[in-house]
PDB file as gemmi writes it, atoms N, CA and C in Angstrom:
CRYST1    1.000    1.000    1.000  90.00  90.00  90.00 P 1                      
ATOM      1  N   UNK A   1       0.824  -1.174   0.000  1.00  0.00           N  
ATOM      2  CA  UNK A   1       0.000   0.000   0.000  1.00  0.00           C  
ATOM      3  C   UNK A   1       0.875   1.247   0.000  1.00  0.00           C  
ATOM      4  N   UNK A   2       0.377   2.012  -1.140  1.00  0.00           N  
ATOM      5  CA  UNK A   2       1.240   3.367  -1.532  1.00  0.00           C  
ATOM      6  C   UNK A   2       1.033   4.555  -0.080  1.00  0.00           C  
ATOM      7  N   UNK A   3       1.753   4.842   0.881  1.00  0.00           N  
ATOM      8  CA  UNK A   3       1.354   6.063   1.396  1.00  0.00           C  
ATOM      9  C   UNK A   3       1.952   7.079   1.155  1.00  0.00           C  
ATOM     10  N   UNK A   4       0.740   8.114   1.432  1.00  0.00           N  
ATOM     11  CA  UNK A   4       1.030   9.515   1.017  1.00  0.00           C  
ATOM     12  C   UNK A   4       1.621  10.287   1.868  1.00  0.00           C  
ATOM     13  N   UNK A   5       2.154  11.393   1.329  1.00  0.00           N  
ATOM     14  CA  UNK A   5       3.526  11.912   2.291  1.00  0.00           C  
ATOM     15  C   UNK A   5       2.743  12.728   3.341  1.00  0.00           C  
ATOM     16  N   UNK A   6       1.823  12.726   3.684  1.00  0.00           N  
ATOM     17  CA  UNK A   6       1.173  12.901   4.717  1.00  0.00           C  
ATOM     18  C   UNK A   6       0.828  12.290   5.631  1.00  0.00           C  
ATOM     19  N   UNK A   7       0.739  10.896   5.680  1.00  0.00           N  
ATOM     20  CA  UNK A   7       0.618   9.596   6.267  1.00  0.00           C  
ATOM     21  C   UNK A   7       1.514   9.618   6.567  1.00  0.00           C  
ATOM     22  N   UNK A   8       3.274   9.420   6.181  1.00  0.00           N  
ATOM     23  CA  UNK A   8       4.650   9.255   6.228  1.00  0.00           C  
ATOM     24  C   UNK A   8       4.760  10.201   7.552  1.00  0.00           C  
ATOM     25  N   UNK A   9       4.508  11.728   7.272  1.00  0.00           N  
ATOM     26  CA  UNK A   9       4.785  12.888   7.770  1.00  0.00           C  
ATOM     27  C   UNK A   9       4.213  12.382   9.609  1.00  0.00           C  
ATOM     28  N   UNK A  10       2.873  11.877   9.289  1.00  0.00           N  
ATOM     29  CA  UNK A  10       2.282  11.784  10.459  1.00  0.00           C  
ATOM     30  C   UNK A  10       2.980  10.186  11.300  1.00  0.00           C  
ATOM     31  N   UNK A  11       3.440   9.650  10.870  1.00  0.00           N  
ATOM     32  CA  UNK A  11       4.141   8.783  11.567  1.00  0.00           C  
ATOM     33  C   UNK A  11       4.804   8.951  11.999  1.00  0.00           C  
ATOM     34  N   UNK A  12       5.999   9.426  11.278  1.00  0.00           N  
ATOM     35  CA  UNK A  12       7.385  10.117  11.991  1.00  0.00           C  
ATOM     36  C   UNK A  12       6.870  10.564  13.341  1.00  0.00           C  
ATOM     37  N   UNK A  13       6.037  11.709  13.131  1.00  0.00           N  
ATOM     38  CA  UNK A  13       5.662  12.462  14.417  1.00  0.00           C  
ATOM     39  C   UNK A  13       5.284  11.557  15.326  1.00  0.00           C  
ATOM     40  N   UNK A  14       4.360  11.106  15.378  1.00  0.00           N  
ATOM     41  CA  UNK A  14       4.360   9.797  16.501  1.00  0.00           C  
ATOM     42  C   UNK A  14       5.478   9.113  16.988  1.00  0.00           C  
ATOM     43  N   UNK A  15       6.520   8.710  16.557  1.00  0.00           N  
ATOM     44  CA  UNK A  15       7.629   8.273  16.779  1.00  0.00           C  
ATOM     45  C   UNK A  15       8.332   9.095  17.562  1.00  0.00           C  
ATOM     46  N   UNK A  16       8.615  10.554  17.276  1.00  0.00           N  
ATOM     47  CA  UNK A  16       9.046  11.819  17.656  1.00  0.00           C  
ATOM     48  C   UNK A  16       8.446  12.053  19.009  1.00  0.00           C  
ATOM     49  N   UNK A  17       7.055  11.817  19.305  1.00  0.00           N  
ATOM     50  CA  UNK A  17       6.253  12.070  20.094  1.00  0.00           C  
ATOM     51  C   UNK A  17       6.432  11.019  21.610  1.00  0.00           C  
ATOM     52  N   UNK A  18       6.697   9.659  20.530  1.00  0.00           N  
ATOM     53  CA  UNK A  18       6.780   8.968  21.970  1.00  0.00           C  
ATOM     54  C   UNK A  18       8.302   9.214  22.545  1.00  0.00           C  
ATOM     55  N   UNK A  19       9.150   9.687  22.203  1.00  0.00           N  
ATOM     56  CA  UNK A  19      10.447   9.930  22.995  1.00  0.00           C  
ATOM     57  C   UNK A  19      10.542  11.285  23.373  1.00  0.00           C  
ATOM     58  N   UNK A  20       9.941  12.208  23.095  1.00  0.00           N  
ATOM     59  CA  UNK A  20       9.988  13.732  23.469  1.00  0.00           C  
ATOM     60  C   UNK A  20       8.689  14.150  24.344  1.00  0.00           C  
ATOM     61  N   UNK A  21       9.027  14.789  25.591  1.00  0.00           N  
ATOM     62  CA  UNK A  21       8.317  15.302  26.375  1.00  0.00           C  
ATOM     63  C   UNK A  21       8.364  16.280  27.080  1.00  0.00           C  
ATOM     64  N   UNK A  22       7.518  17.580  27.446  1.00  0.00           N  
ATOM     65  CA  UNK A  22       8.000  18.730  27.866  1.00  0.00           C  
ATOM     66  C   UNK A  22       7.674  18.801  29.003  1.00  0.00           C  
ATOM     67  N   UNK A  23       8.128  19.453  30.150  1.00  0.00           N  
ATOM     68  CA  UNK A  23       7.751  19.836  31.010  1.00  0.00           C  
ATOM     69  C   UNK A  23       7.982  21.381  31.770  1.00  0.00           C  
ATOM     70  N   UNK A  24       7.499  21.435  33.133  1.00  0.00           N  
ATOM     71  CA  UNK A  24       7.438  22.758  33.053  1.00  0.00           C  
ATOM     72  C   UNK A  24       8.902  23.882  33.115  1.00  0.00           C  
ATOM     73  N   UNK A  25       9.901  22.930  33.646  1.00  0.00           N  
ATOM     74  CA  UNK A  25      11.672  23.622  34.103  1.00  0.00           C  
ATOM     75  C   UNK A  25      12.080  23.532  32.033  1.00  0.00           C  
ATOM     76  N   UNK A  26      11.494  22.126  31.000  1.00  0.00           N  
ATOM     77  CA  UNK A  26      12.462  21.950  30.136  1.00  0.00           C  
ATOM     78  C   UNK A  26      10.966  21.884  29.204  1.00  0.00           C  
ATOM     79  N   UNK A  27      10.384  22.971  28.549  1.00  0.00           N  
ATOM     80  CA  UNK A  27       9.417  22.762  27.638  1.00  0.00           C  
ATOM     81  C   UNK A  27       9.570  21.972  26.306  1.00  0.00           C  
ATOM     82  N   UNK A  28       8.864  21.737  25.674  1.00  0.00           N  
ATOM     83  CA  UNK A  28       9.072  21.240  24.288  1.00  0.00           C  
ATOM     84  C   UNK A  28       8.702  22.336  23.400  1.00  0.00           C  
ATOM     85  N   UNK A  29       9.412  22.622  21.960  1.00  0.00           N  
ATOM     86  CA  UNK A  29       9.095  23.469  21.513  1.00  0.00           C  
ATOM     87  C   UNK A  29       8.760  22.908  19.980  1.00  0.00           C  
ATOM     88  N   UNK A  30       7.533  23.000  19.800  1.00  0.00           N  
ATOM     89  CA  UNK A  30       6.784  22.264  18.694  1.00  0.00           C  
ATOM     90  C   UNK A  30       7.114  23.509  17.622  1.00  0.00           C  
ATOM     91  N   UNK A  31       7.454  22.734  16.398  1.00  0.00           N  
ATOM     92  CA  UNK A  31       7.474  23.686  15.455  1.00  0.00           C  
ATOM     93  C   UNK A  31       6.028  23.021  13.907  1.00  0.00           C  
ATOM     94  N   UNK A  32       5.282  23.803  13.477  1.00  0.00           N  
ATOM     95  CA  UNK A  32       4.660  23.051  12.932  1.00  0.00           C  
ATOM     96  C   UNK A  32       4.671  24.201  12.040  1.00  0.00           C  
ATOM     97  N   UNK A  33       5.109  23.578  10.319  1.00  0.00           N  
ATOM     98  CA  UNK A  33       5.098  24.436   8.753  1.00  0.00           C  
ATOM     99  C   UNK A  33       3.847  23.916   8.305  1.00  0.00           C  
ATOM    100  N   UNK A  34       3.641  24.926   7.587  1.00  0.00           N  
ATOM    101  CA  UNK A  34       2.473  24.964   6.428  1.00  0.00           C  
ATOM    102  C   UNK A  34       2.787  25.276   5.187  1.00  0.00           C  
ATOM    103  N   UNK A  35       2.599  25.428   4.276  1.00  0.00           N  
ATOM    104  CA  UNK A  35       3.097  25.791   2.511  1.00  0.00           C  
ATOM    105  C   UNK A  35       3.198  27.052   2.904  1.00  0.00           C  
ATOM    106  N   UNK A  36       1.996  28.213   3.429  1.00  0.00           N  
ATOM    107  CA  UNK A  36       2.539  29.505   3.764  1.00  0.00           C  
ATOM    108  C   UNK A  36       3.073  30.074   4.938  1.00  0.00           C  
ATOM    109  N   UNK A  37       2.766  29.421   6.153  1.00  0.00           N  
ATOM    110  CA  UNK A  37       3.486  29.722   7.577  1.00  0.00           C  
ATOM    111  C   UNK A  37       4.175  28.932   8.171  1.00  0.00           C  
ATOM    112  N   UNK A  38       4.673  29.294   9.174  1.00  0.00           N  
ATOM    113  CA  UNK A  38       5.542  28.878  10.229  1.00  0.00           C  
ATOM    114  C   UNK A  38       4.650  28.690  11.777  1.00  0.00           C  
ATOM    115  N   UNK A  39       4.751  28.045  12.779  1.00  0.00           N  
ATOM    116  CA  UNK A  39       4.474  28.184  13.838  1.00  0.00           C  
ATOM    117  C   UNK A  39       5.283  27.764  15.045  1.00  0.00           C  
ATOM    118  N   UNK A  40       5.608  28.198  16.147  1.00  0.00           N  
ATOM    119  CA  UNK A  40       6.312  28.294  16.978  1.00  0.00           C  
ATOM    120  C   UNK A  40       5.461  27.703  18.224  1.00  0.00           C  
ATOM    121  N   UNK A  41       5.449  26.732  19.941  1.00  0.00           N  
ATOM    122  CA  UNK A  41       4.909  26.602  20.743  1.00  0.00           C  
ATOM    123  C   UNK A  41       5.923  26.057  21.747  1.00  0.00           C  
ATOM    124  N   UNK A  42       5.866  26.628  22.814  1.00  0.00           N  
ATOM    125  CA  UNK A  42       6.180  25.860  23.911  1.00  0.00           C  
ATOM    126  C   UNK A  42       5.399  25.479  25.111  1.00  0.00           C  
ATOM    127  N   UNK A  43       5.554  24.006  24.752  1.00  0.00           N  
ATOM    128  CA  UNK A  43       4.231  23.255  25.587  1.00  0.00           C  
ATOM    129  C   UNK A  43       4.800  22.594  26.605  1.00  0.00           C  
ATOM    130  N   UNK A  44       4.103  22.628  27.565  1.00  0.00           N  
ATOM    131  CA  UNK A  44       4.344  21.505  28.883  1.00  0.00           C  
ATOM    132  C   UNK A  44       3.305  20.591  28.918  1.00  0.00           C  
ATOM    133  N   UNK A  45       3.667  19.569  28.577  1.00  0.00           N  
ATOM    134  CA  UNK A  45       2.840  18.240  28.420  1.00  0.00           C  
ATOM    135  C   UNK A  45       2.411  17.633  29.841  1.00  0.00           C  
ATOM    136  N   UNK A  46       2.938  18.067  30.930  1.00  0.00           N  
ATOM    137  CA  UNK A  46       2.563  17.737  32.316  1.00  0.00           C  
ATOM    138  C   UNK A  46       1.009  18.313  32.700  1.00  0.00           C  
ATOM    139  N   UNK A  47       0.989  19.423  32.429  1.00  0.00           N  
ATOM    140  CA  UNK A  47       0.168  19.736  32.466  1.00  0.00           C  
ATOM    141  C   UNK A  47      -0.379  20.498  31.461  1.00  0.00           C  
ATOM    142  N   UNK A  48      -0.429  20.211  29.827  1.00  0.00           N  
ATOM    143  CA  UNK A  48      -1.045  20.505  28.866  1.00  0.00           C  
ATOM    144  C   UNK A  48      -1.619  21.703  28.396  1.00  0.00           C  
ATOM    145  N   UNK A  49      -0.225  22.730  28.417  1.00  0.00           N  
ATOM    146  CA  UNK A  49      -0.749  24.084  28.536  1.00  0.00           C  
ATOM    147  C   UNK A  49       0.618  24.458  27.380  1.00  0.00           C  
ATOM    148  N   UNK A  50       0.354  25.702  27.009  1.00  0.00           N  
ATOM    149  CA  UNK A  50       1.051  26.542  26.099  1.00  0.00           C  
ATOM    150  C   UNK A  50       1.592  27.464  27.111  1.00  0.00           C  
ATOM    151  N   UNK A  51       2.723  27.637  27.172  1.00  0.00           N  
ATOM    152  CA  UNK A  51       3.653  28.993  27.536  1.00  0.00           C  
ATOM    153  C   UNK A  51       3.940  29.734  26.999  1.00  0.00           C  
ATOM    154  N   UNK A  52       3.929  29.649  25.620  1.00  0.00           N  
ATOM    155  CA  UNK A  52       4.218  30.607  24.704  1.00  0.00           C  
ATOM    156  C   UNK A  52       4.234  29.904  23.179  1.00  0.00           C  
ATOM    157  N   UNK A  53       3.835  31.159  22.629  1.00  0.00           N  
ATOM    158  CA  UNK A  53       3.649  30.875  21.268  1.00  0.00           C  
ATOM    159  C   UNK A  53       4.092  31.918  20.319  1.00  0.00           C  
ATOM    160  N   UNK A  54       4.280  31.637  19.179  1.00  0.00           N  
ATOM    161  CA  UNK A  54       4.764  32.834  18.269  1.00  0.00           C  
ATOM    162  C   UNK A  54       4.548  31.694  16.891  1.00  0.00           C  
ATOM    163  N   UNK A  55       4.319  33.062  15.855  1.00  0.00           N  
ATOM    164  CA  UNK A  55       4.160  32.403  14.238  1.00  0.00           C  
ATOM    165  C   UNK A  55       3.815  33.678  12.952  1.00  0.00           C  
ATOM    166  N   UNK A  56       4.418  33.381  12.042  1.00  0.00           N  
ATOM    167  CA  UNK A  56       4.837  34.387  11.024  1.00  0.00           C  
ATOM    168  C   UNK A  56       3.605  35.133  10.657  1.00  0.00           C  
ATOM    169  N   UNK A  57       2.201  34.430  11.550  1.00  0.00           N  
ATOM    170  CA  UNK A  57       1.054  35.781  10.859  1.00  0.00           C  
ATOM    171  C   UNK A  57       1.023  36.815  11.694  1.00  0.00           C  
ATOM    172  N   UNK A  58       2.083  36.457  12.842  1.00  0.00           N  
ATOM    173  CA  UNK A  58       1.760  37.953  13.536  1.00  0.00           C  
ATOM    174  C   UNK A  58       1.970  39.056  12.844  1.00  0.00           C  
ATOM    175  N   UNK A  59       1.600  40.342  13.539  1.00  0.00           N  
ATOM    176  CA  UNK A  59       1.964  41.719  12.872  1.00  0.00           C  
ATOM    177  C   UNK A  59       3.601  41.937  12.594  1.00  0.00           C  
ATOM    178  N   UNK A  60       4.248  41.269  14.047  1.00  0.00           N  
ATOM    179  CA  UNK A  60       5.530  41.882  13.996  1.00  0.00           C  
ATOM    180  C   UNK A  60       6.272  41.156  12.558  1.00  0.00           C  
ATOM    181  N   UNK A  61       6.395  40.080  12.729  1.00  0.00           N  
ATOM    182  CA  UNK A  61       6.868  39.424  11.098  1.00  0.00           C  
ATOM    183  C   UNK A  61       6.157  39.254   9.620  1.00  0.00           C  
ATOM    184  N   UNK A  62       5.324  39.840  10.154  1.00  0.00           N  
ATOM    185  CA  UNK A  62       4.005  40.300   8.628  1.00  0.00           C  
ATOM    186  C   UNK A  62       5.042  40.972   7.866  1.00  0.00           C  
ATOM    187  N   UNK A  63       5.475  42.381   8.352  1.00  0.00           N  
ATOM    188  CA  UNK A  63       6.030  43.565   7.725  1.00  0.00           C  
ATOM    189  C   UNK A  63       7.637  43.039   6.937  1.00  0.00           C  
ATOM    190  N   UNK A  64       7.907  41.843   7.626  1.00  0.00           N  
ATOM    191  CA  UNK A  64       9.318  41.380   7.059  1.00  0.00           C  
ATOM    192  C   UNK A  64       9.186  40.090   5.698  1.00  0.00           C  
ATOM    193  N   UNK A  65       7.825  40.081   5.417  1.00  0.00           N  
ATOM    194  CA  UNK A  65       7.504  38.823   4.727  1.00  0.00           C  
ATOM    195  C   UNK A  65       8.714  38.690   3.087  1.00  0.00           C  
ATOM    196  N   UNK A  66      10.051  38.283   3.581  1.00  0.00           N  
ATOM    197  CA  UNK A  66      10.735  38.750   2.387  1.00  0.00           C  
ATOM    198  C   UNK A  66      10.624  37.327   1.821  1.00  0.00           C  
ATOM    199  N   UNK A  67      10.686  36.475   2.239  1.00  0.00           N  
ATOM    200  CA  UNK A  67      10.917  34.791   2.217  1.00  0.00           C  
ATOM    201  C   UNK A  67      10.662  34.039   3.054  1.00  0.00           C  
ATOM    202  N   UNK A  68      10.535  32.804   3.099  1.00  0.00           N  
ATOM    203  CA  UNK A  68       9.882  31.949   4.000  1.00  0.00           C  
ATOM    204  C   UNK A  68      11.093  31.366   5.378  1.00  0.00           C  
ATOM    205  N   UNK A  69      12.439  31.481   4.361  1.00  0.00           N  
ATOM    206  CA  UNK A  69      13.299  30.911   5.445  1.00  0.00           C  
ATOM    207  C   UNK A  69      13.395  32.020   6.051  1.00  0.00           C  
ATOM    208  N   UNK A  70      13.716  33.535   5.866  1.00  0.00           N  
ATOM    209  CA  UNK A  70      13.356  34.843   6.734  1.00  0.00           C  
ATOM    210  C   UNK A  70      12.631  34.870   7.773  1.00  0.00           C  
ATOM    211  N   UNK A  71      10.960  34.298   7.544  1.00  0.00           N  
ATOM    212  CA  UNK A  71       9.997  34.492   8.190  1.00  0.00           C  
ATOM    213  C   UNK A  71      10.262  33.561   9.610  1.00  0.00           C  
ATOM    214  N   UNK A  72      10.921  32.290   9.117  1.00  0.00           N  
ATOM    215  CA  UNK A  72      11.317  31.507  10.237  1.00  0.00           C  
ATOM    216  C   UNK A  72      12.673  31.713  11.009  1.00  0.00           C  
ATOM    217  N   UNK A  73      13.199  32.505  10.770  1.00  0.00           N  
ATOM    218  CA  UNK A  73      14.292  32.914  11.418  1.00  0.00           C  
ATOM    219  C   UNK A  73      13.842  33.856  12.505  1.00  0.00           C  
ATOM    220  N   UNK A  74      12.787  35.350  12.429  1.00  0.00           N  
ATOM    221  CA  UNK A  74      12.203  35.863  12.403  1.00  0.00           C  
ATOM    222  C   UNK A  74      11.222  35.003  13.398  1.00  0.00           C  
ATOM    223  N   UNK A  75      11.132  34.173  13.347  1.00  0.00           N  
ATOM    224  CA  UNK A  75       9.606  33.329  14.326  1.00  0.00           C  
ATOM    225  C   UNK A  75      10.381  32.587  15.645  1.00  0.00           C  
ATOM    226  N   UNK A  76      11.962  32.231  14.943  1.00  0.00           N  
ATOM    227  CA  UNK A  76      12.932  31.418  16.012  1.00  0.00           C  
ATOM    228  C   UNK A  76      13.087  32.504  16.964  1.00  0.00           C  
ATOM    229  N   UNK A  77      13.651  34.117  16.325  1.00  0.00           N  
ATOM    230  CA  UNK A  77      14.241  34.839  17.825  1.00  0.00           C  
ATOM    231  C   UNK A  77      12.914  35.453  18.368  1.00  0.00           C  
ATOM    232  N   UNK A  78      11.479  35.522  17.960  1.00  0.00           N  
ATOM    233  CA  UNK A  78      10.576  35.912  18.868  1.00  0.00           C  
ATOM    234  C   UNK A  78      10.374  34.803  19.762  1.00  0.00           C  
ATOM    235  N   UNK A  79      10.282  33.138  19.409  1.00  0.00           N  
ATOM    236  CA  UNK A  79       9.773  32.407  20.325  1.00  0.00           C  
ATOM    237  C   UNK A  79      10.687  32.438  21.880  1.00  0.00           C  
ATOM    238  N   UNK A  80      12.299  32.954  21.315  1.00  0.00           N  
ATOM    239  CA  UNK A  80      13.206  32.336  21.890  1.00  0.00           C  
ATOM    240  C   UNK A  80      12.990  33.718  22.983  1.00  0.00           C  
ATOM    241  N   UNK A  81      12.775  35.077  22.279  1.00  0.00           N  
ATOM    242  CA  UNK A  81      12.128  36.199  23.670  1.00  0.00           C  
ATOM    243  C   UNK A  81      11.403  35.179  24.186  1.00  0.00           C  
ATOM    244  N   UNK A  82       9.680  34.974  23.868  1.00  0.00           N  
ATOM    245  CA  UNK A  82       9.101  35.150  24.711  1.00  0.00           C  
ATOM    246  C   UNK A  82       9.273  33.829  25.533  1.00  0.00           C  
ATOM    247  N   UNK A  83      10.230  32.980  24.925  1.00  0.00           N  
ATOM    248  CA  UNK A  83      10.782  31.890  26.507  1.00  0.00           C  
ATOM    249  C   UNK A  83      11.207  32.773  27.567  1.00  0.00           C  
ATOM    250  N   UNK A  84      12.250  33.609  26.884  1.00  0.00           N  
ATOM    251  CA  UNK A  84      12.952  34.080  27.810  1.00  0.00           C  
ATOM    252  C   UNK A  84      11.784  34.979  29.053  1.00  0.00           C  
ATOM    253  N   UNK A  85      11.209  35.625  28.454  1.00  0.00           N  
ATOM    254  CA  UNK A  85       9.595  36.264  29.402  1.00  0.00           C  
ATOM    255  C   UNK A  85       9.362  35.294  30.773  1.00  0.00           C  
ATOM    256  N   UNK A  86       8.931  33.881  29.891  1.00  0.00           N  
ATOM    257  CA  UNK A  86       8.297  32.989  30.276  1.00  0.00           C  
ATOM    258  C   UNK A  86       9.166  32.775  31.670  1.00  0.00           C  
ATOM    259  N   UNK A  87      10.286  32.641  31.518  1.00  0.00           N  
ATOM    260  CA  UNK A  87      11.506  32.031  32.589  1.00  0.00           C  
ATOM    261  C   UNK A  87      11.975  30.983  32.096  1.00  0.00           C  
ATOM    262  N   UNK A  88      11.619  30.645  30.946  1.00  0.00           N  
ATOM    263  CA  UNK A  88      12.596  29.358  30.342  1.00  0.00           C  
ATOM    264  C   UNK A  88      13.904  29.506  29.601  1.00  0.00           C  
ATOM    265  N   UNK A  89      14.931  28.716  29.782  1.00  0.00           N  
ATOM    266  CA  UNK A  89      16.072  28.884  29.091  1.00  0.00           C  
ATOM    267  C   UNK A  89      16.427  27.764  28.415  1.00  0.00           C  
ATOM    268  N   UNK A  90      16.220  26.523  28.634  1.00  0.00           N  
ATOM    269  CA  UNK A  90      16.257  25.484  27.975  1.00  0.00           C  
ATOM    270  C   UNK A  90      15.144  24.644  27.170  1.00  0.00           C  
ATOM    271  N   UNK A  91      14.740  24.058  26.139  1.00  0.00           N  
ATOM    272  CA  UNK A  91      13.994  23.341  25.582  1.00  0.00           C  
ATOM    273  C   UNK A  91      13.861  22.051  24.983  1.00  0.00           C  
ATOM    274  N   UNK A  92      13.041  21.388  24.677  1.00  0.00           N  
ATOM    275  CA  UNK A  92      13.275  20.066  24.084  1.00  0.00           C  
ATOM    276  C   UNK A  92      12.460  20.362  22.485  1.00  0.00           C  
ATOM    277  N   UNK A  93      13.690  20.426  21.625  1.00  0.00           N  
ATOM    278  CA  UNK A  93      13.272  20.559  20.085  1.00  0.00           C  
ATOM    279  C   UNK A  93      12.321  19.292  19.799  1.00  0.00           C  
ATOM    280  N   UNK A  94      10.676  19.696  18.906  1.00  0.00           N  
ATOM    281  CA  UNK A  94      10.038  18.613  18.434  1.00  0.00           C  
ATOM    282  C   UNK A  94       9.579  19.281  17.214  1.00  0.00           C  
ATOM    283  N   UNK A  95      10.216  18.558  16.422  1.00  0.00           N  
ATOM    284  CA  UNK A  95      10.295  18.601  14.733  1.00  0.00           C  
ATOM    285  C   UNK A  95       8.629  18.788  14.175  1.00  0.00           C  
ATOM    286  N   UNK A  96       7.784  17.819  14.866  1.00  0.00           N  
ATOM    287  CA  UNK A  96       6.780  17.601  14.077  1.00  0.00           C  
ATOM    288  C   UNK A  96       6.749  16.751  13.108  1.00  0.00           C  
ATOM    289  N   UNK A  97       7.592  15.565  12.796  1.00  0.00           N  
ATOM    290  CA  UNK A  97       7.988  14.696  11.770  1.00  0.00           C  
ATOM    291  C   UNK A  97       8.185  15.457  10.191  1.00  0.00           C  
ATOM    292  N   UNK A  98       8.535  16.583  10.135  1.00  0.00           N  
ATOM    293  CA  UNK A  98       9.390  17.627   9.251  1.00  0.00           C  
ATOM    294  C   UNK A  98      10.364  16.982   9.352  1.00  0.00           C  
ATOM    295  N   UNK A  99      11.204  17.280   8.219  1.00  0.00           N  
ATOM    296  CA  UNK A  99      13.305  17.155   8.108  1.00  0.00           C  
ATOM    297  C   UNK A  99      13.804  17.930   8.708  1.00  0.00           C  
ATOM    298  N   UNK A 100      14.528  18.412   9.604  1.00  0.00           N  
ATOM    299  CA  UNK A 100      15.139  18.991   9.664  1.00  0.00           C  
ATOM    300  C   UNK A 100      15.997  19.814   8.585  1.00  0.00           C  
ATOM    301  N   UNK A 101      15.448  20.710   7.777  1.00  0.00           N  
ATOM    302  CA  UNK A 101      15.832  21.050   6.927  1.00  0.00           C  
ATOM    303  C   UNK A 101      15.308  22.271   6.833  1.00  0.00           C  
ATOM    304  N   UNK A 102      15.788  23.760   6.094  1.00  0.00           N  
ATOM    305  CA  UNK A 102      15.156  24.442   5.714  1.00  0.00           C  
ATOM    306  C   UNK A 102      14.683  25.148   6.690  1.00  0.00           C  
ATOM    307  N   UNK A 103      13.757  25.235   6.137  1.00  0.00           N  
ATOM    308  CA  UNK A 103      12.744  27.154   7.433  1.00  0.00           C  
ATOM    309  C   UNK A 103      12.787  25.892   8.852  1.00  0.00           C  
ATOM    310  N   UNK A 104      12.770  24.477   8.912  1.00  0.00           N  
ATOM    311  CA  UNK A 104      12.653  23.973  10.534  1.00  0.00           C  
ATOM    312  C   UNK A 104      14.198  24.339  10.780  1.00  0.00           C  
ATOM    313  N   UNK A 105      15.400  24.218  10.485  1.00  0.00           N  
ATOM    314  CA  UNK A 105      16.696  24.508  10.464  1.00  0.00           C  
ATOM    315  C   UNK A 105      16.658  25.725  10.947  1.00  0.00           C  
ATOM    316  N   UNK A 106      16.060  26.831   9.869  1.00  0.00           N  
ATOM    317  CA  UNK A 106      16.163  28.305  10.217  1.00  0.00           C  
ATOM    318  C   UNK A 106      15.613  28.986  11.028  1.00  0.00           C  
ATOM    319  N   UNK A 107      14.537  28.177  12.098  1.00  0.00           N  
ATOM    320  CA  UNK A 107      13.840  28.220  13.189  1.00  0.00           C  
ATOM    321  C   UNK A 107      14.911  28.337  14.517  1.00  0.00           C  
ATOM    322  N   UNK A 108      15.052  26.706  14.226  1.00  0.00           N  
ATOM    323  CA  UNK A 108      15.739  25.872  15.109  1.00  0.00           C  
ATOM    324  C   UNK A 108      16.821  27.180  15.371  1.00  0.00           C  
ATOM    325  N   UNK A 109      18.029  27.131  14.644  1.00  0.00           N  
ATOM    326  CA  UNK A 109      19.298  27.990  14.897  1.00  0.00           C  
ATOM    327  C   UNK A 109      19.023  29.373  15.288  1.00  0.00           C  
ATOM    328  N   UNK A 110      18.053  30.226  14.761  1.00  0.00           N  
ATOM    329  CA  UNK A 110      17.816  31.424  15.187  1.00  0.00           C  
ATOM    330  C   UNK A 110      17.143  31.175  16.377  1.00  0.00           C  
ATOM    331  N   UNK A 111      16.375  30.448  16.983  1.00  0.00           N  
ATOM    332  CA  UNK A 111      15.986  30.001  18.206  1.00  0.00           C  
ATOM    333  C   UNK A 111      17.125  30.324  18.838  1.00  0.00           C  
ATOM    334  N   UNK A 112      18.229  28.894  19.213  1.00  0.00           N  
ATOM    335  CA  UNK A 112      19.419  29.061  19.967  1.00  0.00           C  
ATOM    336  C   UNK A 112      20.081  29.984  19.614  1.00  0.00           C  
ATOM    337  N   UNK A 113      20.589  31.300  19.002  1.00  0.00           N  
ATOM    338  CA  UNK A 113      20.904  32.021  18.624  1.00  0.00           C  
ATOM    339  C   UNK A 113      20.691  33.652  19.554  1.00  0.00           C  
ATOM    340  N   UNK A 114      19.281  33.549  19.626  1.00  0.00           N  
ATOM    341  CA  UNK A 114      18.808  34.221  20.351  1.00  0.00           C  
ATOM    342  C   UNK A 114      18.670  33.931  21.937  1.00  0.00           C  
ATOM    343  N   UNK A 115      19.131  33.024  22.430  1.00  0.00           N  
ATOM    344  CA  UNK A 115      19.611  32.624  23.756  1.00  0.00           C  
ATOM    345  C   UNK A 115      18.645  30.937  24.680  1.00  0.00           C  
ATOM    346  N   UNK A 116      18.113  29.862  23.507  1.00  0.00           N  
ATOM    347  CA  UNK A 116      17.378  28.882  24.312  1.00  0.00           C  
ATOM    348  C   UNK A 116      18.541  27.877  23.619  1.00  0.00           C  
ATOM    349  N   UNK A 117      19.075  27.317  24.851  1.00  0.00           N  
ATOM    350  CA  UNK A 117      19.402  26.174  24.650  1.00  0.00           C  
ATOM    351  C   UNK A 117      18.739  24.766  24.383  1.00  0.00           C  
ATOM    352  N   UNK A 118      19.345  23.796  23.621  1.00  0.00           N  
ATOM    353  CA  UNK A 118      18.677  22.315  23.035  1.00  0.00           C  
ATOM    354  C   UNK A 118      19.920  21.972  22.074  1.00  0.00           C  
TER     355      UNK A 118                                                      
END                                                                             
């Protein structure tokens, strides 16, 4: 049986899912692409809440819409403020069964860049 790279996509993540877990000292920071956006989250799975969030439709990275790997660079050092807000300094990267490649790459590094370790 042929599966579609959406099926593929969603497996990975499950796989991803059962070894990665956030909590409230070491969040997880979900990154989830779309063909036109980016999205940014840091979740504590202990108790199933968002600490913060950030993603390229806000206003602040609207005005920079030069390119997509931009926009995610751009989405990495806001999430990585508003950890810092939050009181978090460390995270547990979760891909979303994405490659590591590309705008998740240009997330990822401008993330740590801007001061969250993983």
């Amino acid at each position: 049986m042929i599966k579609s790279k959406k099926d593929k996509r969603q497996k990975a993540r499950y796989k991803i899912r059962k070894r990665v877990s956030g909590t409230k000292e070491m969040p997880r920071l979900a990154v989830f692409r779309s063909n036109k956006e980016i999205y940014a989250q840091l979740i504590d799975d202990d108790s199933s809440s968002t600490l913060a969030s950030a993603s390229s439709r806000e206003k602040i990275t609207a005005k920079d819409k030069a390119n997509k790997v931009n926009q995610a660079k751009l989405v990495g050092k806001l999430i990585a403020e508003r950890a810092k807000e939050a009181g978090v300094s460390s995270v547990v990267f979760d891909r979303g069964g994405f490659l590591y490649h590309g705008r998740v790459k240009a997330l990822a590094d401008s993330a740590r860049e801007a001061g969250l370790n993983f």
